[in-house]
PDB file of N, H, CA, C and O in Angstrom:
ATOM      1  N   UNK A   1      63.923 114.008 109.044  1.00  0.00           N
ATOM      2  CA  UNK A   1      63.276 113.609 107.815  1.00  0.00           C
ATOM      3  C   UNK A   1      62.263 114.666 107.378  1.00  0.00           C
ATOM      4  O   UNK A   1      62.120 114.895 106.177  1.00  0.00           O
ATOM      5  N   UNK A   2      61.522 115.351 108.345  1.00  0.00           N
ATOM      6  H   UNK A   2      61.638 115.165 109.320  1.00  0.00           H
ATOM      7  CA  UNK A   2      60.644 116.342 108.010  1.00  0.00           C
ATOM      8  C   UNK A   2      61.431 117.570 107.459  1.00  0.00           C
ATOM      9  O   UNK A   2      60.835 118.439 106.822  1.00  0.00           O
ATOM     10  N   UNK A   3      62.228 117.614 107.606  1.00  0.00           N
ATOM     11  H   UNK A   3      62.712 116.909 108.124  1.00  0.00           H
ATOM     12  CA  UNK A   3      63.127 118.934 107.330  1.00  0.00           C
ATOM     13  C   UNK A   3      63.385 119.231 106.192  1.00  0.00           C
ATOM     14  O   UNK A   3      63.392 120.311 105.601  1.00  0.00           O
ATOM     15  N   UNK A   4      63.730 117.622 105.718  1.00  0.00           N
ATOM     16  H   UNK A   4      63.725 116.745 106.197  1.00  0.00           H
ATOM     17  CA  UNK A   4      64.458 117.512 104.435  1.00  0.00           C
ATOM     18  C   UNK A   4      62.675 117.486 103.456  1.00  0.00           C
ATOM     19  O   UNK A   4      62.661 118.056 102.366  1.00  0.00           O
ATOM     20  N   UNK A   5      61.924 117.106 103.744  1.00  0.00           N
ATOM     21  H   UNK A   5      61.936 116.642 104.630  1.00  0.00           H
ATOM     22  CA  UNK A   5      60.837 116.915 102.485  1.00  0.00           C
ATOM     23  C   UNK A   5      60.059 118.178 102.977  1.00  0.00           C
ATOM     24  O   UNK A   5      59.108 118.353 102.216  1.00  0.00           O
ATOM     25  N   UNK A   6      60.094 118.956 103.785  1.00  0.00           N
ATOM     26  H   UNK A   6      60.867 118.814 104.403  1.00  0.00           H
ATOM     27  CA  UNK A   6      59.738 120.532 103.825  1.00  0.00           C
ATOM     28  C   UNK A   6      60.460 121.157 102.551  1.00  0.00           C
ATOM     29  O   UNK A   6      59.860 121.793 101.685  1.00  0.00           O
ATOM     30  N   UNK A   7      62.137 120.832 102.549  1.00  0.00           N
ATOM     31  H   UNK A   7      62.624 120.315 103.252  1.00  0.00           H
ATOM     32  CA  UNK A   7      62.694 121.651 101.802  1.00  0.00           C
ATOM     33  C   UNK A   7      62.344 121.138 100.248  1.00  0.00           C
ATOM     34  O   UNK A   7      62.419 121.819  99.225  1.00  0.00           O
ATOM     35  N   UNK A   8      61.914 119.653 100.378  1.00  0.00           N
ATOM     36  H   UNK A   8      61.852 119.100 101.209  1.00  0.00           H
ATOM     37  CA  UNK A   8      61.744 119.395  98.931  1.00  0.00           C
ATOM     38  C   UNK A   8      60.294 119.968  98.129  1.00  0.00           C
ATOM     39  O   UNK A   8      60.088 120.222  96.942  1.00  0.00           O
ATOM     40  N   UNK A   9      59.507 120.037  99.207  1.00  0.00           N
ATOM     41  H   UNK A   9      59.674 119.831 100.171  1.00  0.00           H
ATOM     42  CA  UNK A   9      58.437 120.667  98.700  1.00  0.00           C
ATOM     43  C   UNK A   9      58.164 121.869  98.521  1.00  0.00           C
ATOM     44  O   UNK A   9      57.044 122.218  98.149  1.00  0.00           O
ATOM     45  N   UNK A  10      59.266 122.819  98.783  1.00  0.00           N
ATOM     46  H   UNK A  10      60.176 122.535  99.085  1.00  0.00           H
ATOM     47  CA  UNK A  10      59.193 123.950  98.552  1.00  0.00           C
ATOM     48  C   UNK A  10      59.934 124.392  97.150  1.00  0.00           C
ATOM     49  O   UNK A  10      59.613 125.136  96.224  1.00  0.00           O
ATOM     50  N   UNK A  11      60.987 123.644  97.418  1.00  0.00           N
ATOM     51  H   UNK A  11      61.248 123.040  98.171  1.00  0.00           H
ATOM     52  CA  UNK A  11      62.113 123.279  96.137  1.00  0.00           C
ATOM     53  C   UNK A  11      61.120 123.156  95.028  1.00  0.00           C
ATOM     54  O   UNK A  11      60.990 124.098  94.246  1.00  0.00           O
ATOM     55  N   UNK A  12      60.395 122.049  94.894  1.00  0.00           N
ATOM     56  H   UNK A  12      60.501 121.284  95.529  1.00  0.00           H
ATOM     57  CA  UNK A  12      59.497 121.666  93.380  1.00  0.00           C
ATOM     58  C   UNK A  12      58.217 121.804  93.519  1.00  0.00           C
ATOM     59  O   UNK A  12      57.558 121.101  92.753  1.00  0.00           O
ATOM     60  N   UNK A  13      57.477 122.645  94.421  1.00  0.00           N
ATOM     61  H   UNK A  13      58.012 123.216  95.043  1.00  0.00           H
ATOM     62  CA  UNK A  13      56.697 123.504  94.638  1.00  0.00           C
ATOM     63  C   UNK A  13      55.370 122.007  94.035  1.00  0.00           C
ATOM     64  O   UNK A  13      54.569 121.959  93.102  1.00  0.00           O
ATOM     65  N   UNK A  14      55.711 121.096  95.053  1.00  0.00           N
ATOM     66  H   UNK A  14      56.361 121.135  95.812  1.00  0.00           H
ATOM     67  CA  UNK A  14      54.596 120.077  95.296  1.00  0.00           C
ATOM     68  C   UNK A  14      54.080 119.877  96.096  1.00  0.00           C
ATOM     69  O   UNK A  14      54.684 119.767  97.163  1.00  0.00           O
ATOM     70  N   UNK A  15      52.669 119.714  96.040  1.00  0.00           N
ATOM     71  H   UNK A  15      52.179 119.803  95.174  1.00  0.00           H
ATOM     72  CA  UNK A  15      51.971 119.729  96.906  1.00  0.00           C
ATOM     73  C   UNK A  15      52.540 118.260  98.384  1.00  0.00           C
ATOM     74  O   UNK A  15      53.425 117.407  98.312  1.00  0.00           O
ATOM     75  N   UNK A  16      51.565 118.566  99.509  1.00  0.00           N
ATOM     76  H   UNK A  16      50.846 119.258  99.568  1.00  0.00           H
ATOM     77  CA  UNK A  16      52.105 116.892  99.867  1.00  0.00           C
ATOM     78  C   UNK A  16      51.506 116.124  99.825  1.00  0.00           C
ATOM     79  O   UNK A  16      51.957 115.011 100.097  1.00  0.00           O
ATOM     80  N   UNK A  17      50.122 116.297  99.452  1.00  0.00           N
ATOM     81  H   UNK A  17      49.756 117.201  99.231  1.00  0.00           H
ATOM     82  CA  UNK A  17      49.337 115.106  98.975  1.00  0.00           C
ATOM     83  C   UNK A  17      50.054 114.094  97.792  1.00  0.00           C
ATOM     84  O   UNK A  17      50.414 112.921  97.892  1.00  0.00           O
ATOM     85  N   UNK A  18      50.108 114.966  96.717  1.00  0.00           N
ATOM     86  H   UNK A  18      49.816 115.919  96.636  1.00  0.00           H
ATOM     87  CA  UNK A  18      51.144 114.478  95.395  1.00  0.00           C
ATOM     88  C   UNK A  18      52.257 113.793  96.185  1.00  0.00           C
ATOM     89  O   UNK A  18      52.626 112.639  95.965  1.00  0.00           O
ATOM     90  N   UNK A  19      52.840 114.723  97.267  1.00  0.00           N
ATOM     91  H   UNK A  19      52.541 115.660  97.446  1.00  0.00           H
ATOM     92  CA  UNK A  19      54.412 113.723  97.555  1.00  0.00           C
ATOM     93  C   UNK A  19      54.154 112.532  98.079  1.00  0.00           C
ATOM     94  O   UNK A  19      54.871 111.560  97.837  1.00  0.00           O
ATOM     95  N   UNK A  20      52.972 112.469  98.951  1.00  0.00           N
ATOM     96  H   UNK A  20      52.390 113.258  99.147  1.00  0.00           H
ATOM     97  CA  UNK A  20      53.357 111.051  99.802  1.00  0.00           C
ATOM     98  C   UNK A  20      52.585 110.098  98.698  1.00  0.00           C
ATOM     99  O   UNK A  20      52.828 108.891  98.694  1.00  0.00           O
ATOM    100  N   UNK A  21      51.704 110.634  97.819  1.00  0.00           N
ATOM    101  H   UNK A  21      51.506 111.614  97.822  1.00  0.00           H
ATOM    102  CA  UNK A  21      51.124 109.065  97.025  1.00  0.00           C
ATOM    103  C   UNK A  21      52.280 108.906  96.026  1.00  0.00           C
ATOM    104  O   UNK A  21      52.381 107.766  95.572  1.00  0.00           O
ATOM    105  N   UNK A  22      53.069 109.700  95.638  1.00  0.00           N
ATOM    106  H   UNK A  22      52.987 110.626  96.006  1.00  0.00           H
ATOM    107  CA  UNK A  22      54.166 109.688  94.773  1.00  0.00           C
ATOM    108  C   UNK A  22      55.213 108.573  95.664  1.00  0.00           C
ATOM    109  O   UNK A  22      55.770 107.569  95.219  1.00  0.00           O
ATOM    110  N   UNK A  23      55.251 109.072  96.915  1.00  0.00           N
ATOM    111  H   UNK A  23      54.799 109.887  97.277  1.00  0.00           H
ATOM    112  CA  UNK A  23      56.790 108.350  97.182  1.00  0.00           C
ATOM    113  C   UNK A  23      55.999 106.805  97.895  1.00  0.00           C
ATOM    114  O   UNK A  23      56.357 105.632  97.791  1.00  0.00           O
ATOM    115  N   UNK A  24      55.034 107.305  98.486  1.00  0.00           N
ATOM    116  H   UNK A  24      54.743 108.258  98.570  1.00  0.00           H
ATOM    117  CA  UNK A  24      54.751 105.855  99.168  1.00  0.00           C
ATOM    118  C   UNK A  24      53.159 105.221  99.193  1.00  0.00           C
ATOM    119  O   UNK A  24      52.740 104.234  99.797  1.00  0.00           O
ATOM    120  N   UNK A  25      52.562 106.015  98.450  1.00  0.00           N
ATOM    121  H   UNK A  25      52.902 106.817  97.959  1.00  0.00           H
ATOM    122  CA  UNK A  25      51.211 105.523  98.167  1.00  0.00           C
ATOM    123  C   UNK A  25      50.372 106.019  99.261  1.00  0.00           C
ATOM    124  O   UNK A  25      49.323 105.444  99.551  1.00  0.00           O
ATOM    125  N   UNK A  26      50.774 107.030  99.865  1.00  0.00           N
ATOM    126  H   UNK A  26      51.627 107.497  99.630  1.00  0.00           H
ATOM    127  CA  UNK A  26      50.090 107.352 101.158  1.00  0.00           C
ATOM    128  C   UNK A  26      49.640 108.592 101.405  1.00  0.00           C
ATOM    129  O   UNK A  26      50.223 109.202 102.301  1.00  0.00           O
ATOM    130  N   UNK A  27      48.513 109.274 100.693  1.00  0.00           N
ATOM    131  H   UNK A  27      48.039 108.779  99.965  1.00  0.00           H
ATOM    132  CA  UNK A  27      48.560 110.716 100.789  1.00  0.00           C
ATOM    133  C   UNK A  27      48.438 111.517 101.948  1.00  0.00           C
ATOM    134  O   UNK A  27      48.270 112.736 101.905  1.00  0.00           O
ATOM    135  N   UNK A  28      48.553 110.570 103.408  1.00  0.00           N
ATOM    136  H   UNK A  28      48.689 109.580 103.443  1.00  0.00           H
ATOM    137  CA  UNK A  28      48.287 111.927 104.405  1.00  0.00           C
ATOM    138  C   UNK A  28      49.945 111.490 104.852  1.00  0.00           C
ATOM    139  O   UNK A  28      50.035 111.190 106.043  1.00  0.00           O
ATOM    140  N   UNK A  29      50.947 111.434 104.247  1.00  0.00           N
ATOM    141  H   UNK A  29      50.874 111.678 103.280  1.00  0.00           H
ATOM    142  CA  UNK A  29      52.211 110.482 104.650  1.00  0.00           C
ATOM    143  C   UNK A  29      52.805 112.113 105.749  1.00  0.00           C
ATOM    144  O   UNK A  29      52.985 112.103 106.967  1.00  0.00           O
ATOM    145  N   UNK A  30      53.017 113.548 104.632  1.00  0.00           N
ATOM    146  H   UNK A  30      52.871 113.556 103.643  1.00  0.00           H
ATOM    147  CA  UNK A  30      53.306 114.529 104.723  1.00  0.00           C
ATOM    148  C   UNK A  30      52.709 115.362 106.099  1.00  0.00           C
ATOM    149  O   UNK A  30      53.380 116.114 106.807  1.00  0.00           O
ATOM    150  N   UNK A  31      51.662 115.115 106.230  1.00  0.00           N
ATOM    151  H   UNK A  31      51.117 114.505 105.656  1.00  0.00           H
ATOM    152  CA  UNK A  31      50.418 115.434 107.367  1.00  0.00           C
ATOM    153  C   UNK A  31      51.004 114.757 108.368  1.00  0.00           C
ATOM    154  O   UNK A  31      51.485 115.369 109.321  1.00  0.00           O
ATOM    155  N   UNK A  32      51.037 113.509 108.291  1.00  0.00           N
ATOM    156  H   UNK A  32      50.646 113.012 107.516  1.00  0.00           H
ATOM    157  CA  UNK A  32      51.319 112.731 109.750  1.00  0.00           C
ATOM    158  C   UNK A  32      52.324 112.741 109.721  1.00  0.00           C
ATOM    159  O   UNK A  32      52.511 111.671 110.300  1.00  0.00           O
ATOM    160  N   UNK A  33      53.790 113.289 109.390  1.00  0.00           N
ATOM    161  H   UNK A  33      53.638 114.158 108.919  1.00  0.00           H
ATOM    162  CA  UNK A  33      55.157 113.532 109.654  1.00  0.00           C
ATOM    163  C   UNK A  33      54.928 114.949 110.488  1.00  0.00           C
ATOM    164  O   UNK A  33      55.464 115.216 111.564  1.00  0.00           O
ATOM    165  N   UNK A  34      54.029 115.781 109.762  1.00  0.00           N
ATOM    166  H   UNK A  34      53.594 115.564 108.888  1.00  0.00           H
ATOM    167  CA  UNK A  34      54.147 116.528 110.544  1.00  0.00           C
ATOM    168  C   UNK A  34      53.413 116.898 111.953  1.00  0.00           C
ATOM    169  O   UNK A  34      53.576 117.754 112.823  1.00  0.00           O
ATOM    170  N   UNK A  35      52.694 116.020 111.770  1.00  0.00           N
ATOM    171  H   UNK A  35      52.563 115.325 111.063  1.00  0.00           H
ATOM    172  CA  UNK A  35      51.326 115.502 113.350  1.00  0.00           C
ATOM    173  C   UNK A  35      52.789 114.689 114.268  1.00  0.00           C
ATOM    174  O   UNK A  35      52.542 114.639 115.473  1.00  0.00           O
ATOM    175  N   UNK A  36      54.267 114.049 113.876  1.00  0.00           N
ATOM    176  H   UNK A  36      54.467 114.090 112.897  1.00  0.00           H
ATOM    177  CA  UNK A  36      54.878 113.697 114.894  1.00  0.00           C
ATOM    178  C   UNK A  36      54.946 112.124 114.392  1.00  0.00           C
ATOM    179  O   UNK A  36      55.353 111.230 115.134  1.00  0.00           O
ATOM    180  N   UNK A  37      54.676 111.990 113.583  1.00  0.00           N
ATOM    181  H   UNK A  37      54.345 112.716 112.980  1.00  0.00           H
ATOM    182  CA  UNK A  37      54.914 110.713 112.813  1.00  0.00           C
ATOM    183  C   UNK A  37      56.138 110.026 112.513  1.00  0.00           C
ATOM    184  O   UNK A  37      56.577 110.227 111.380  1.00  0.00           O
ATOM    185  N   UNK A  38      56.963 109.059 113.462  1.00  0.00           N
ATOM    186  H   UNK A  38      56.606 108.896 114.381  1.00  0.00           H
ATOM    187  CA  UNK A  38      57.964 108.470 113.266  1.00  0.00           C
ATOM    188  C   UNK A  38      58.442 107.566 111.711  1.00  0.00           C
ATOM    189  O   UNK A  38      58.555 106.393 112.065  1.00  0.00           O
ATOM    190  N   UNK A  39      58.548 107.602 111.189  1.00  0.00           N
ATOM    191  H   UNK A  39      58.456 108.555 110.901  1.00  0.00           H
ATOM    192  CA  UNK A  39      58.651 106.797 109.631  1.00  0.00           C
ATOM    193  C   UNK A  39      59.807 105.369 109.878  1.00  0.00           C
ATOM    194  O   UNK A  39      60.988 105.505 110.195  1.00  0.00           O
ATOM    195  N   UNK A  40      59.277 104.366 109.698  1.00  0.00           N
ATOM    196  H   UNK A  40      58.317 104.257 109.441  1.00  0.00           H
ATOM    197  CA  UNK A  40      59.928 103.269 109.896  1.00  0.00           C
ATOM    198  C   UNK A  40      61.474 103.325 108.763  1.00  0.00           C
ATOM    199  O   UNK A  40      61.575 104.031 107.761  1.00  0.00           O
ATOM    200  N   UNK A  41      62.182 102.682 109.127  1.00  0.00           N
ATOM    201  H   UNK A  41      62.099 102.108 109.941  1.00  0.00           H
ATOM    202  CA  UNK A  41      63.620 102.594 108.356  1.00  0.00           C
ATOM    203  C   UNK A  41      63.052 102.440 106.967  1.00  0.00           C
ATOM    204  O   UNK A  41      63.555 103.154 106.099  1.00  0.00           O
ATOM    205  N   UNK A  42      62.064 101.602 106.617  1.00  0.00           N
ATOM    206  H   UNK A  42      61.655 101.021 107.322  1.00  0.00           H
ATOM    207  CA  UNK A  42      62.215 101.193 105.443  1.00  0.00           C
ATOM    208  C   UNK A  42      61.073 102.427 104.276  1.00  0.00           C
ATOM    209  O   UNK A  42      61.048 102.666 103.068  1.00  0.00           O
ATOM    210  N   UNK A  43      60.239 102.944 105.560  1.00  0.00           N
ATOM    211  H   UNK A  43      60.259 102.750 106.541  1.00  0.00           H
ATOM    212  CA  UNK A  43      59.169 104.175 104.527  1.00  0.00           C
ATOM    213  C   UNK A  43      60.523 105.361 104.578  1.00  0.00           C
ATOM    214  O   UNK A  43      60.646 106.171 103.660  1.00  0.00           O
ATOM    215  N   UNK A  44      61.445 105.339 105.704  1.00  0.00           N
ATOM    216  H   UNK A  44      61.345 104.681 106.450  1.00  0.00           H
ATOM    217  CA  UNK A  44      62.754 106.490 105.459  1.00  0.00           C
ATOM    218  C   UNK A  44      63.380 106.638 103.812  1.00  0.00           C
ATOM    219  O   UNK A  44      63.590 107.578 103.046  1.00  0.00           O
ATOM    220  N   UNK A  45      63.529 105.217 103.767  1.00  0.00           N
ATOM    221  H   UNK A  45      63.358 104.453 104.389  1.00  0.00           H
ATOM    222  CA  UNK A  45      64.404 105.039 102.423  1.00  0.00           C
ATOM    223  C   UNK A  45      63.356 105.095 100.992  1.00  0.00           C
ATOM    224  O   UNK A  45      63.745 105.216  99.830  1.00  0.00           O
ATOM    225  N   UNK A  46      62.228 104.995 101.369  1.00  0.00           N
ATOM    226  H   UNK A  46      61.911 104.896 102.313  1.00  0.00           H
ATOM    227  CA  UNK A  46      61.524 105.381 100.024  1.00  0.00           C
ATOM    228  C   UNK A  46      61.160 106.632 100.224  1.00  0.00           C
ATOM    229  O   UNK A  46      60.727 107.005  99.133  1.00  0.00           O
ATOM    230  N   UNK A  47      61.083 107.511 100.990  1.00  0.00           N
ATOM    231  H   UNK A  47      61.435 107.209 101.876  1.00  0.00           H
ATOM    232  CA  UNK A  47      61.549 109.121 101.091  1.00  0.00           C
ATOM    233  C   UNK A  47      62.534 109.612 100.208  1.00  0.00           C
ATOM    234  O   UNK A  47      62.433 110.387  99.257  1.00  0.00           O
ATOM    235  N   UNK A  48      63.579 108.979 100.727  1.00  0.00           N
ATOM    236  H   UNK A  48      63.662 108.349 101.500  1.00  0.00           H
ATOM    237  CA  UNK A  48      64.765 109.278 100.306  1.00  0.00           C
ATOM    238  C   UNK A  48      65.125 109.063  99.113  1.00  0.00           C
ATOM    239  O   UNK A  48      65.626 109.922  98.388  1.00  0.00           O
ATOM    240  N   UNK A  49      64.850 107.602  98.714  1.00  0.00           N
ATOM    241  H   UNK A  49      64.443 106.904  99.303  1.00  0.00           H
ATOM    242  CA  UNK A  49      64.878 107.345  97.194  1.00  0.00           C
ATOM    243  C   UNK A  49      64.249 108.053  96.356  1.00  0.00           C
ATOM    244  O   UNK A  49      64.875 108.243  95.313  1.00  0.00           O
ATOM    245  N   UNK A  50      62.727 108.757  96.451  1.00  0.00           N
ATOM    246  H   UNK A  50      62.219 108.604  97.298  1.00  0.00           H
ATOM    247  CA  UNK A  50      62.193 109.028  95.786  1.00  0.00           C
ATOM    248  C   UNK A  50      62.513 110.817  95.572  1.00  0.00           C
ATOM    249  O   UNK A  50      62.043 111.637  94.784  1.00  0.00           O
ATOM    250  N   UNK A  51      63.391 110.910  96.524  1.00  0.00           N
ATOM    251  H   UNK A  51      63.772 110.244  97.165  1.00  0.00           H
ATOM    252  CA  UNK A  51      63.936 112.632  96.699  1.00  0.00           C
ATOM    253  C   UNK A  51      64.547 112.498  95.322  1.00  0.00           C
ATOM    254  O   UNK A  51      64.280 112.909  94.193  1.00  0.00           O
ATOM    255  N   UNK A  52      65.625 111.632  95.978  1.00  0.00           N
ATOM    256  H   UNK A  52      65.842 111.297  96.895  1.00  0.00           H
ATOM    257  CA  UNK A  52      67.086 111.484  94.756  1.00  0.00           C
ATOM    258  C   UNK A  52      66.347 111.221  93.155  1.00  0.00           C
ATOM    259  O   UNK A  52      66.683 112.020  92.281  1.00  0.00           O
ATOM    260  N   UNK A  53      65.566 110.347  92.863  1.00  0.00           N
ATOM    261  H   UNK A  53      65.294 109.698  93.574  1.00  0.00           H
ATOM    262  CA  UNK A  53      65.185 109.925  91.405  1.00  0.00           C
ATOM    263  C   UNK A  53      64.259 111.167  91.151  1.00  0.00           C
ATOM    264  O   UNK A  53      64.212 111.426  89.949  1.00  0.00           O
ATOM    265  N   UNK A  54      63.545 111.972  91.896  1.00  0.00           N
ATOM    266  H   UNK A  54      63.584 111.762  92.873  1.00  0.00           H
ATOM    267  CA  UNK A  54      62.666 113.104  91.508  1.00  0.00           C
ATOM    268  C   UNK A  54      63.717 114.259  90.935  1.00  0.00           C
ATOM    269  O   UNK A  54      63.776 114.495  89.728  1.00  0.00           O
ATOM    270  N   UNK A  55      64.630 115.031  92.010  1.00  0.00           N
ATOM    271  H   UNK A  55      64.583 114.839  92.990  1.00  0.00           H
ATOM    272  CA  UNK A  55      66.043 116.015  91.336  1.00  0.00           C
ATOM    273  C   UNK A  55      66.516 115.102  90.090  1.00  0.00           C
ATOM    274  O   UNK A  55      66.088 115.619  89.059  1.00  0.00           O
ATOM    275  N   UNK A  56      67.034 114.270  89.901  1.00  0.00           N
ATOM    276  H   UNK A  56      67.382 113.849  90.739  1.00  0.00           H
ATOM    277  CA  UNK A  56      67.990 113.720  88.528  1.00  0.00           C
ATOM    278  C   UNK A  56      67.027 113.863  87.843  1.00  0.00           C
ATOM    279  O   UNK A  56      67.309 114.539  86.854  1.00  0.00           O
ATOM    280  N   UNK A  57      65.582 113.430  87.892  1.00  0.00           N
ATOM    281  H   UNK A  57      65.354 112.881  88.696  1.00  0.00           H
ATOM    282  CA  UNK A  57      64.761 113.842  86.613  1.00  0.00           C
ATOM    283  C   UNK A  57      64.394 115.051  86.253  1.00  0.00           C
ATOM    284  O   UNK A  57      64.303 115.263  85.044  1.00  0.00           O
ATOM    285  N   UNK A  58      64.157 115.908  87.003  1.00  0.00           N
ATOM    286  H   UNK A  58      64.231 115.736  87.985  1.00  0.00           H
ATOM    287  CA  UNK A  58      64.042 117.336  86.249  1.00  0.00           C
ATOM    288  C   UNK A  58      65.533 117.992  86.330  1.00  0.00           C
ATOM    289  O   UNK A  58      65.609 119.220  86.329  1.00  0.00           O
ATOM    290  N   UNK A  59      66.727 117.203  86.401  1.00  0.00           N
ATOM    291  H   UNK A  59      66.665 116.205  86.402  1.00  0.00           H
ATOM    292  CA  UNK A  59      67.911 118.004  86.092  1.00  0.00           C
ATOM    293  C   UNK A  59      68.506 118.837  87.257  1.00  0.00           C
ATOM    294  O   UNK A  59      68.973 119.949  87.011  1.00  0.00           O
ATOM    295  N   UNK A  60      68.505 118.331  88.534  1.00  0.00           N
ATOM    296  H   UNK A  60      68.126 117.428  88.734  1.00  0.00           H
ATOM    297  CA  UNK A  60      69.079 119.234  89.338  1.00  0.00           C
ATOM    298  C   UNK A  60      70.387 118.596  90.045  1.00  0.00           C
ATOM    299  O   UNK A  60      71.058 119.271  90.826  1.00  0.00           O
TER     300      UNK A  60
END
């Protein structure tokens, strides 16, 4: 999961404060994934969801 929102934040050149209050209301979300932070099934899928609806909106 860290892999993939490394690449997204480099991709749309966002910060991760912005990403985690964006995807889950949580601004150290990005920090503690990368401190080793397991993400429950259900914060996985609002990762994920919020990957997919972020690319279709700026057209990728």
């Amino acid at each position: 999961m860290l892999i993939a929102v490394e690449r997204f934040l480099r991709e749309f050149r966002m910060s991760p404060t912005r990403f985690g209050r964006d995807c889950a209301r949580d601004p150290r979300l990005v920090h503690d994934l990368r401190r080793g932070r397991q993400p429950g099934d259900r914060v996985k899928r609002r990762i994920e969801h919020f990957m997919n609806i972020y690319r279709r909106s700026v057209g990728q």
